[in-house]
N, C-alpha and C positions, 0 to 999 in steps of 0.2 A: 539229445538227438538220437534217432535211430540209428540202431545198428545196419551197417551195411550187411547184405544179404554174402555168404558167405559161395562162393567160387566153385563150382562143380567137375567133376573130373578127377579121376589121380592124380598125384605131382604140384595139384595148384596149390598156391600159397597165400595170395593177395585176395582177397576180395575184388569182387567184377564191380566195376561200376559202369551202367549197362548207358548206350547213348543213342537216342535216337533224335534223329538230322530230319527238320522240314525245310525245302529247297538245296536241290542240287547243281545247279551252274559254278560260275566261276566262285563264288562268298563259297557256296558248298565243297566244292574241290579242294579250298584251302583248308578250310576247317576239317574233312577228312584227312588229309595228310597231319594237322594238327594231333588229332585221335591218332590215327593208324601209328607216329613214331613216340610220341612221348612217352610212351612205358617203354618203347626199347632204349632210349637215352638214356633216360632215366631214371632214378628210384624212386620208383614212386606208391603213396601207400595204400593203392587202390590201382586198378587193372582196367584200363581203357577197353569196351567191350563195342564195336561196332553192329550195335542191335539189328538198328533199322533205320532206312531214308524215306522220304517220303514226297511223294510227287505228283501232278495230277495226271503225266502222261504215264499209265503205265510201264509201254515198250522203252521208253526214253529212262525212267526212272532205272526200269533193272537194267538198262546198258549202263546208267550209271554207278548203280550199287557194285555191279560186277566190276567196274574201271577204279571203282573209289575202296575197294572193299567190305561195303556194306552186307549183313548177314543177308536182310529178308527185306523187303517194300512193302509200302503205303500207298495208297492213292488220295487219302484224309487224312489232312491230318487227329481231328478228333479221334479214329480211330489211334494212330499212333499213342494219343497221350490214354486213351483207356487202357491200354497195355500191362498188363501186370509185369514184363520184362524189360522196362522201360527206368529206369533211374533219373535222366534228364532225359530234357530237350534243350537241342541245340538249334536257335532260327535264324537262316537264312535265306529269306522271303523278303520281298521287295518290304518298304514301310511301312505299309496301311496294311498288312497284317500281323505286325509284331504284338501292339499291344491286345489284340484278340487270343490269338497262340498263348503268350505268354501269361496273361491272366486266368486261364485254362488250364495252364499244366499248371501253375503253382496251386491253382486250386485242386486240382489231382493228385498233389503232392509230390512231384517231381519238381527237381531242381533245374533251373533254366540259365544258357546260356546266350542271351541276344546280340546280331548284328547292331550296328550303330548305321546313322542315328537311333534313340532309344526308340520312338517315335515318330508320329509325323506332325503333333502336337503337343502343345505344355501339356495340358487337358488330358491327355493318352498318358504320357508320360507321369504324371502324376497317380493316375489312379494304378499305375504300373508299381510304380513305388509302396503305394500304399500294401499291395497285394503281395510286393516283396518283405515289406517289413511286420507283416503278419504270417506270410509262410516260415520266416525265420524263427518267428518262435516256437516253429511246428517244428525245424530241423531243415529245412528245406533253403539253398541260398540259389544266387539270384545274382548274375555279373554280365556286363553290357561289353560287346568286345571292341576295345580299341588297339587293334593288334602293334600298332607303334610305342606304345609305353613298353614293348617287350624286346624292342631291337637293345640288344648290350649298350649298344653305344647311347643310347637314348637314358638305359636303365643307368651305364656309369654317369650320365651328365648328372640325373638328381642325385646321385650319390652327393656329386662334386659339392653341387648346389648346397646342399644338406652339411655340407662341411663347411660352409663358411668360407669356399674358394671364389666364389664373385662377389661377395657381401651385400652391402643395400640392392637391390635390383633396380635398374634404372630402365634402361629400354626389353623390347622383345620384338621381335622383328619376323614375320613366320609367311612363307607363301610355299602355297600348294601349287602347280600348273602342270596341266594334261593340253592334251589339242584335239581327242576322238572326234571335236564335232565339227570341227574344223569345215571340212565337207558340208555345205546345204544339203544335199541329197542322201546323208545318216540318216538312217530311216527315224522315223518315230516311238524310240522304243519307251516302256514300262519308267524308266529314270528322266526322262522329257515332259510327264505327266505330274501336275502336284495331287491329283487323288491318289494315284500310286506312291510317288515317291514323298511326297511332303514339300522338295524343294530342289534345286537343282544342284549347281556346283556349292552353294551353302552346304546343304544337307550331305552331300554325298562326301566332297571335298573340307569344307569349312568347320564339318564336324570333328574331323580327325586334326587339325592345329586348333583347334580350341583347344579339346583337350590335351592336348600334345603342351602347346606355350602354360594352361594351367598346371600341370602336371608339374613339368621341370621346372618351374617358378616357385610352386611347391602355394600357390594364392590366389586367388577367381577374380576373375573380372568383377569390376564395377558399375560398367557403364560401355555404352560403344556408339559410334555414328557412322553409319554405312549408307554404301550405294551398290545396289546393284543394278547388270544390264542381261537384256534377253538380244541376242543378236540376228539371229533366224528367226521367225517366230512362226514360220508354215514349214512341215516337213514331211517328206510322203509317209504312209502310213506300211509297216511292213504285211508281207503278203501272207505269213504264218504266224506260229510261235514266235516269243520273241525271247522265248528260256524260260526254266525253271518254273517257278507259279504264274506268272504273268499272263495278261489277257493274249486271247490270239485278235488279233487285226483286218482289216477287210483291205482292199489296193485301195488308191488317194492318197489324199494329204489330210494332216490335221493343225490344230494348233498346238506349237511349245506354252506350257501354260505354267515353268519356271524359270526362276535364274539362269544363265548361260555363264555370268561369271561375278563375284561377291568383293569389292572392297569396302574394307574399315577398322576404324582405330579403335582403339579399346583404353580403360584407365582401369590397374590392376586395385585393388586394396590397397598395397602399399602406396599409392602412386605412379607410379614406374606403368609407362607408356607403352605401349604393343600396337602395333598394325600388320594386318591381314589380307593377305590376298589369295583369292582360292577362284580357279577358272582351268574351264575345258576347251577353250579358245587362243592358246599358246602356242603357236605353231612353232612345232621341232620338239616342245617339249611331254615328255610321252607320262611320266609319273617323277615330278621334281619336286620334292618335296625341301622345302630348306627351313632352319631355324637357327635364329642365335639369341644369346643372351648377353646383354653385355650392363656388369654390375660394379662398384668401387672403387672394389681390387681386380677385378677381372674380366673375361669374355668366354663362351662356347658359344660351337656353331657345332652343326650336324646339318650334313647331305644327303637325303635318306639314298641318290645314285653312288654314293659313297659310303653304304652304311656299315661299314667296318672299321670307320675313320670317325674321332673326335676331333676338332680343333681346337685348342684351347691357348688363350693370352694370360699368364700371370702378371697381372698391371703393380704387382709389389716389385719387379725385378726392376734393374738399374737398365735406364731405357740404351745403353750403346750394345746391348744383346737381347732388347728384349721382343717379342713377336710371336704370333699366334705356331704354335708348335704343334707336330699331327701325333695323335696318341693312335695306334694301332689298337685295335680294341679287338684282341685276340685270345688273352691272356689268362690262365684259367683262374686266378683269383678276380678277373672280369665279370659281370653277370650272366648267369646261365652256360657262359662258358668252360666250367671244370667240366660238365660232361662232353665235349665236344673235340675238337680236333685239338692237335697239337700248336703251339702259338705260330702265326702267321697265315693259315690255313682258316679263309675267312665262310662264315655263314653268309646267307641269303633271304630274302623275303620270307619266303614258304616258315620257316625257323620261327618266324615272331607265333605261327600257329601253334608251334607245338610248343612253343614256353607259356603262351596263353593257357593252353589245356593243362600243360604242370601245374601250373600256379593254382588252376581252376580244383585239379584234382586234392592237391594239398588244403589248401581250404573246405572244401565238404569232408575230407580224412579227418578234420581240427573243426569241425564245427565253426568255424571264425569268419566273417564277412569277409567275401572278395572282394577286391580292386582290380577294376573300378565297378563301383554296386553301381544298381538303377537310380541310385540316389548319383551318383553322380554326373551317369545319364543323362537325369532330370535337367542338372543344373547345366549342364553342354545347351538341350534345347532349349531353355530360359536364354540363354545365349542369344543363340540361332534365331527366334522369335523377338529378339531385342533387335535385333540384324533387320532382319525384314519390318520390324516397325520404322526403325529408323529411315530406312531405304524408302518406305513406301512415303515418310511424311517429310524427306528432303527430296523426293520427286521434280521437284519445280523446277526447270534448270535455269539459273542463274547465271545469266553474261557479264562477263568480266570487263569492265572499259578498257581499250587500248591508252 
């Protein structure tokens, strides 16, 4: 692997590793706070360098370089990945440009960081892979961000898991629920479109418990049978911009031409049962993310509106004491937590950014594939595409007799 290019200035120490960001909205905001703190937490072996963002509205881009602290802008991305001061890319671009971007820079030889979904296709997502596990043996790595495998409380469950604390795994139980679209009159934006986005509360939502329930189970699915529904299906069209890369819009209406909201069950490898639900049509509930496992000996659950809290059942105890118990997940021999505050003093969302980028940074420092790589990516939208087959070929609705 190549040598990192060596840090200029008096006083430096670390090596830069230099980052340039295509899309700035809300995914971009996180992910600069990601970059912008991880080397002050942290030790880390290699020096988070805010290169360049990249965006097609100019004026809008450097208001946001300047807000997110980015050095210099783009309005191409092509242009960003020619850059010789460039190390990665980082994309945060709606879905039907990741695997374009991303096949690009690893061909450029920059290392890449991708929003999830990996894709808006198995097809995308594949040759995505392919491209990754050829830049690897140039030196160059390749990691799809699921920023929830990074919340502590998440990262202690697989610890847990990994210890033979729940043992056979029997159920999995995961819903996601938003309400944004609650409203008919949400305009029509970029994530309502499946050329844009690939898919709707699936893709957006369904992505992140997939691999959240695969993760902490520590095993992939096998199989799944879904349904999903579209609720609105006209929605006006907005009258500008609708952020970041996305198209601008004319006034009217158009059609919703994804999921509004995704159930279905799943059968892991082992056996061991999982069902899912992921929808933006919850009303009251804004980002509720829930999971539990419940195995032999055992049970976890995680709230991600609680995400400083495990819960956890040890089903070996004598049942006249025994019940799900809250582990405070603060604690510095906790994950991620020795750099952080003193025990009780809880983290927040923003946080899973910047242990992503750790993690990120330490592996291109060690040359060692990330988690989670494109390949595992892949296997999320093999998923997601089993969902929608399912969904699309139990369609019929079937009446139940009284």
């Amino acid at each position: 692997m190549a040598q990192p290019q060596q840090s200029e200035g008096p006083g430096a120490e670390k090596p830069p590793l230099r980052v340039g960001m295509v899309g700035y909205a809300f995914m971009g905001a996180a992910h600069s706070q990601g970059w912008r703190t991880a080397g002050r937490v942290f030790d880390l072996p290699l020096s988070p360098v805010l290169a360049a963002v990249c965006g097609r509205d100019a004026a809008a881009v450097r208001a946001a370089a300047d807000r997110q602290g980015w050095a210099t802008t783009e309005t191409d991305w092509r242009a960003l990945i020619e850059r010789d001061d460039i190390d990665l890319v980082d994309i945060c671009t709606p879905g039907d440009s990741h695997a374009e971007i991303a096949l690009a820079a690893l061909a450029a030889g920059k290392h890449v960081l991708c929003e999830k979904p990996l894709a808006n296709t198995v097809e995308e997502a594949e040759a995505m892979v392919t491209a990754a596990q050829s830049a690897y043996g140039r030196g160059r790595l390749a990691m799809v961000g699921f920023n929830y495998r990074r919340v502590p409380a998440t990262a202690l469950a697989r610890r847990m898991v990994d210890e033979g604390r729940l043992g056979a795994l029997r159920h999995v139980r995961v819903t996601y629920l938003q309400d944004w679209l609650v409203d008919p009159q949400f305009p029509l934006t970029w994530r309502l479109r499946k050329e844009q986005a690939g898919s709707g509360s699936l893709g957006d939502l369904g992505a992140h418990i997939v691999d959240l329930a695969q993760y902490l189970a520590g095993e992939r699915l096998a199989g799944v049978s879904a349904l999903t529904e579209t609720f609105v299906r006209q929605r006006p069209l907005p009258g500008g911009p609708t952020g970041g890369l996305s198209a601008v819009s004319t006034v009217g209406s158009g059609q919703v031409t994804v999921d509004d909201a995704a159930l279905f069950t799943g059968r892991f490898t082992s056996g061991a049962l999982a069902s899912f639900e992921a929808t933006r049509y919850a009303t009251g509930r804004k980002n509720a993310l829930r999971i539990e496992l419940n195995g032999e000996r055992g049970s976890l659950a995680f709230d991600l509106e609680r995400l400083n809290e495990l819960a956890y059942h040890d089903g070996t105890e004598p049942g006249a004491h025994a019940g799900f118990r809250r582990i405070l997940v603060t604690e510095p021999d906790h994950p991620y937590l020795d750099a952080w505050w003193p025990p009780g003093h809880g983290l927040g969302y923003e946080h899973t950014f910047v242990h992503q980028a750790r993690d990120l940074v330490h592996a291109i420092a060690e040359g060692r594939q990330p988690e989670p790589s494109f390949a595992d990516g892949l296997q999320v939208q093999r998923v997601l595409a089993a969902v929608e087959e399912s969904a699309e070929k139990n369609s019929v609705y079937t009446p139940i007799a009284v």
